[in-house]
C-alpha positions as CSV (number, residue, x, y, z in Angstrom):
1,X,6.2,72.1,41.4
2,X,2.4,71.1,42.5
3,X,1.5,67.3,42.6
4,X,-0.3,67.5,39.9
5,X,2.6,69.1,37.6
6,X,5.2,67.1,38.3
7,X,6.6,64.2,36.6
8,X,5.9,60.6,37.4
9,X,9.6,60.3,37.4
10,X,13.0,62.4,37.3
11,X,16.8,61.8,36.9
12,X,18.6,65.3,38.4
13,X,22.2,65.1,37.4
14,X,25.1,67.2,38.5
15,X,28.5,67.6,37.6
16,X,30.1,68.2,41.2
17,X,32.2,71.0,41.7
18,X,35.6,70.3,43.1
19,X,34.8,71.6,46.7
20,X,32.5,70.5,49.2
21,X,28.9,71.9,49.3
22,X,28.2,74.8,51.6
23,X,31.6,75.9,52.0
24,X,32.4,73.0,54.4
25,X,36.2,72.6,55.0
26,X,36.1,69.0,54.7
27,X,37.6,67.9,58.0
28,X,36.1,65.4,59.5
29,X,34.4,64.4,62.0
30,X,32.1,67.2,60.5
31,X,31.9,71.1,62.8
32,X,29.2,71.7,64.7
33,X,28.6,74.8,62.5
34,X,29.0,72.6,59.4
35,X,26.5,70.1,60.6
36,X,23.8,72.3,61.1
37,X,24.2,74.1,57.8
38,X,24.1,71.0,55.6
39,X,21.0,70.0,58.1
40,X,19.2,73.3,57.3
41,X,19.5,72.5,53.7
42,X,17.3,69.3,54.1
43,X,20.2,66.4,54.5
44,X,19.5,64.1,56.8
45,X,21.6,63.7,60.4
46,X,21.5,59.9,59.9
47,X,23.5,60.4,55.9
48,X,25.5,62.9,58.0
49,X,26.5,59.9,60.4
50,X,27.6,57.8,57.5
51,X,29.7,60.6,55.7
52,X,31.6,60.8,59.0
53,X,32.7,57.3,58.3
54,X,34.2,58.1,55.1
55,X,38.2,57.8,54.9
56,X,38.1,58.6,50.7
57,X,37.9,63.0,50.4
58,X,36.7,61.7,46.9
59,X,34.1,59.7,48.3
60,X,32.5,62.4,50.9
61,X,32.9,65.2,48.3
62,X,30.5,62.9,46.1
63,X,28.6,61.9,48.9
64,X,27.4,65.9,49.9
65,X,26.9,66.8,46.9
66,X,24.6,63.7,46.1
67,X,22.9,64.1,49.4
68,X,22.4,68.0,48.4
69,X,21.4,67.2,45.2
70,X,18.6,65.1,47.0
71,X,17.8,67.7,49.1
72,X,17.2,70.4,46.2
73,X,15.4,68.2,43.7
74,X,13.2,67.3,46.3
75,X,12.1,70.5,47.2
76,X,12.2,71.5,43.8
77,X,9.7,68.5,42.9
78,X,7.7,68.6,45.7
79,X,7.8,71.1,48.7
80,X,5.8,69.1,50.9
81,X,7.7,65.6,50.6
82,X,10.4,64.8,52.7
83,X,13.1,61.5,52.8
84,X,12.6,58.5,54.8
85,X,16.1,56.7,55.2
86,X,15.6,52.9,54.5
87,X,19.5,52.1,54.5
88,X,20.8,49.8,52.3
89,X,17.6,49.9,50.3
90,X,16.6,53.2,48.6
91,X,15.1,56.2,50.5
92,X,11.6,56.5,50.3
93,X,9.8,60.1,50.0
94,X,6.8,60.7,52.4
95,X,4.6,63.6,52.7
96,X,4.2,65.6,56.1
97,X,1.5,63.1,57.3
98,X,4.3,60.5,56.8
99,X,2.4,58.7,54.1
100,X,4.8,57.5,51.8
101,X,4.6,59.2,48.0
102,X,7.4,57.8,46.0
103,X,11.0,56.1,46.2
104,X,14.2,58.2,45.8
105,X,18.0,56.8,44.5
106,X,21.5,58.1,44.4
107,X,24.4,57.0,42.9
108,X,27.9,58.7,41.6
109,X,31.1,58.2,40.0
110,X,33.9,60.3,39.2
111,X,32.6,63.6,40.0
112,X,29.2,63.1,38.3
113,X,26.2,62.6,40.8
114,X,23.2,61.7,40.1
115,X,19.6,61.4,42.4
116,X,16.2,59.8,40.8
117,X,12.9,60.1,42.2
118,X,9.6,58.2,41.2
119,X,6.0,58.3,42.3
120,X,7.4,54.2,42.2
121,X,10.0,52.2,43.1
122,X,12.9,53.3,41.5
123,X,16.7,53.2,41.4
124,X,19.6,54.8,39.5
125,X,23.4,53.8,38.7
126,X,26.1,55.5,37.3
127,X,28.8,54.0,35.2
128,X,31.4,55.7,33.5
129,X,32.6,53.1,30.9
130,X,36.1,51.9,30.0
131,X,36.3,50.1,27.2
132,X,40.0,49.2,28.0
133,X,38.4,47.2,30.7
134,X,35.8,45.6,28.9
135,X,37.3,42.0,27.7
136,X,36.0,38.1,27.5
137,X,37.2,37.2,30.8
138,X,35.7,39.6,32.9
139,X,32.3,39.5,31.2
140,X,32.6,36.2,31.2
141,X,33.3,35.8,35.2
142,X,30.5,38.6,35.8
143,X,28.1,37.5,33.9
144,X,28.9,33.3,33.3
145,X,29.7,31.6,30.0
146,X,27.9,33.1,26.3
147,X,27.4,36.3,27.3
148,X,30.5,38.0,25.7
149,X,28.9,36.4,22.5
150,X,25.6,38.3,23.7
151,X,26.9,41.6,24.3
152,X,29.6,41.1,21.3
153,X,27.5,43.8,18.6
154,X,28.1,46.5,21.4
155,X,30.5,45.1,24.2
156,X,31.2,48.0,26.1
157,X,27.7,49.8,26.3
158,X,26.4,46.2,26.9
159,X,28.5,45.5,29.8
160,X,28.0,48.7,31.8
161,X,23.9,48.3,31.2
162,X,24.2,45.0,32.6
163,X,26.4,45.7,35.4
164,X,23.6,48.9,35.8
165,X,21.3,46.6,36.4
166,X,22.9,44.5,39.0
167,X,23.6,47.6,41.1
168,X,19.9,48.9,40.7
169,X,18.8,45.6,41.7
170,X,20.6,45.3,44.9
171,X,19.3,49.1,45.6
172,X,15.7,47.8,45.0
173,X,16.2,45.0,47.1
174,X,15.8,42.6,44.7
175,X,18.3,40.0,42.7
176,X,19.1,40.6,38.8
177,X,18.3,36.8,37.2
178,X,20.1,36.9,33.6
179,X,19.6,33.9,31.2
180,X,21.1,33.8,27.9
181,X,20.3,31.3,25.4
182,X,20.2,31.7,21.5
183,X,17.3,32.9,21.0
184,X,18.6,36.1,22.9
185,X,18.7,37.4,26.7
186,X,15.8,37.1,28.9
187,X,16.3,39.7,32.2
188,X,14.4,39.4,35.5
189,X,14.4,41.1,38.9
190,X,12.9,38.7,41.2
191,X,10.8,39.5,43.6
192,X,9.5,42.2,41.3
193,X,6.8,41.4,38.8
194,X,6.8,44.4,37.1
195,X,9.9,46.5,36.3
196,X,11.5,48.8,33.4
197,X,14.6,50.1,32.2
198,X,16.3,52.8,30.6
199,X,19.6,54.2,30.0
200,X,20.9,57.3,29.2
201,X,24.6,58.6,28.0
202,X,25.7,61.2,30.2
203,X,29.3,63.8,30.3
204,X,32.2,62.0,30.7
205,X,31.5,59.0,29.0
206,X,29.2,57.8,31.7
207,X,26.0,55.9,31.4
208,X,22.7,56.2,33.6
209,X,21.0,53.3,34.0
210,X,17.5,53.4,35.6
211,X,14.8,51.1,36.7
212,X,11.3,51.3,38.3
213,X,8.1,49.4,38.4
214,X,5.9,51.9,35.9
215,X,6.7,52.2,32.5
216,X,6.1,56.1,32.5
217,X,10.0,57.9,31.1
218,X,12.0,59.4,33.2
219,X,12.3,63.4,32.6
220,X,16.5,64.4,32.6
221,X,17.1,67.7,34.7
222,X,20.6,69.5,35.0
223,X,21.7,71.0,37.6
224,X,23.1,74.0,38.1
225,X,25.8,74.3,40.4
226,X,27.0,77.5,42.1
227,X,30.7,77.9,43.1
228,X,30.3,80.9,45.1
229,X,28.0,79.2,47.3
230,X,28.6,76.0,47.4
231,X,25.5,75.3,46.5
232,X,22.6,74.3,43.8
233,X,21.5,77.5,42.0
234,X,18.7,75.5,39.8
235,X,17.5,73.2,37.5
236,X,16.8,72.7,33.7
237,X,15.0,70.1,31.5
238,X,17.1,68.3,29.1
239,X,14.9,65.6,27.2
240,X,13.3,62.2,28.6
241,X,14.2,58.7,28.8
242,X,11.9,56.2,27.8
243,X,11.7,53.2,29.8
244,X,11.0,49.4,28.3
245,X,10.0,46.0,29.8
246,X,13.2,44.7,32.0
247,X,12.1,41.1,30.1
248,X,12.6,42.3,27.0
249,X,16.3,44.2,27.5
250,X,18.1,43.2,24.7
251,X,22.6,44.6,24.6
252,X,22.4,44.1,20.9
253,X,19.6,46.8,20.4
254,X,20.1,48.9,23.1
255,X,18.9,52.8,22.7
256,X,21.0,55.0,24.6
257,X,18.9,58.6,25.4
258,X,22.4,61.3,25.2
């Protein structure tokens, strides 16, 4: 996909297959042989390093096939960009001059993976949501006093958005400020001035949430995973999600993009 062709900003998601990518065994510390292959597909040696700390075979499966997932969507929108680890704050894409061209994210949860990347800051969280889990006290000790009144039209939904938007914050570096009084919730991201939100509902009951600082929607491409190979065989376009002023994120009316 040429510069020019390419959206401002996309949200890959996969559905991981149950074995490793590549046809890795899984043992770790991570072969030789195994190293070299996932390296030749465009991971990075330093996400390499970190997989190897991993105890969880749940937690590295995710992991390669997030890091994969990067890989292939990169190439697939861009060939000339490449990752620049910024660990713990999202990775940011650079061209072959080392100019940097965009922000990348990753996130994943029970076997779904997902990877955004945005000509702007950006960041991505996965949820799956449990209502079962969703009660007063907890939203209540997440979030502070009178928000379970705030989220109490859709609790569940509004719950998982708003814990979405903590984690995106802390990916972007930043601080999620939430103030609820009653004329509704006001939402910030300090020290961002500018930043937008959307969520989408994904399989398995889970919910995307996404963030950057340009208000352009985020195209949704599935992936296409290959068993055989252990691998990514392609990608298709399944809809957009528009994004909205953070400031003016309200649970009660939230639009969730399936």
């Amino acid at each position: 996909m040429s510069r020019s062709s390419r959206p401002h900003a996309a949200l890959f998601i996969l559905e991981a297959p149950e074995g490793l990518p590549c046809l890795l065994a899984g043992d770790l510390p991570l072969k030789a042989g195994d190293r070299a292959r996932l390296v030749s597909c465009g991971i990075a040696p330093e996400a390499l390093d970190r997989v190897e700390t991993f105890q969880s075979a749940k937690r590295r499966r995710e992991f390669l096939w997030g890091r994969l997932l990067l890989a292939r969507a990169l190439k697939f929108w861009g060939p000339d960009l490449q990752i620049r680890e910024r660990a713990p704050l999202t990775p940011a894409v650079v061209d072959d001059a080392g100019v940097v061209q965009g922000c990348a994210s990753i996130s994943h949860t029970q076997g779904l993976v997902a990877v955004m990347l945005s000509a702007s800051n950006c960041a991505v969280d996965l949820e799956v949501m449990n209502p079962a889990r969703v009660r007063r006290a907890l939203v209540e000790h997440v979030f502070g006093a009178g928000f379970w009144e705030a989220l109490a039209e859709n609790p569940t939904t509004g719950f998982y958005a708003l814990w979405g938007l903590y984690e995106t914050a802390v990916k972007l570096g930043a601080r999620l400020e939430l103030t609820h009084a009653e004329n509704g919730l006001c939402a910030g991201m300090p020290p961002l001035t500018e930043a937008y939100c959307g969520f989408s509902l994904l399989a398995h009951n889970a919910l995307a949430t996404v963030v950057a600082s340009s208000p352009c929607p985020v195209q949704l491409m599935r992936a296409r995973p290959c068993a055989s190979s252990g691998d990514i065989a392609g990608f298709e376009a399944a809809g957009a999600a528009p994004l909205a002023r953070l400031a003016a994120f309200q649970p009660a009316s939230l639009s969730i993009e399936g």
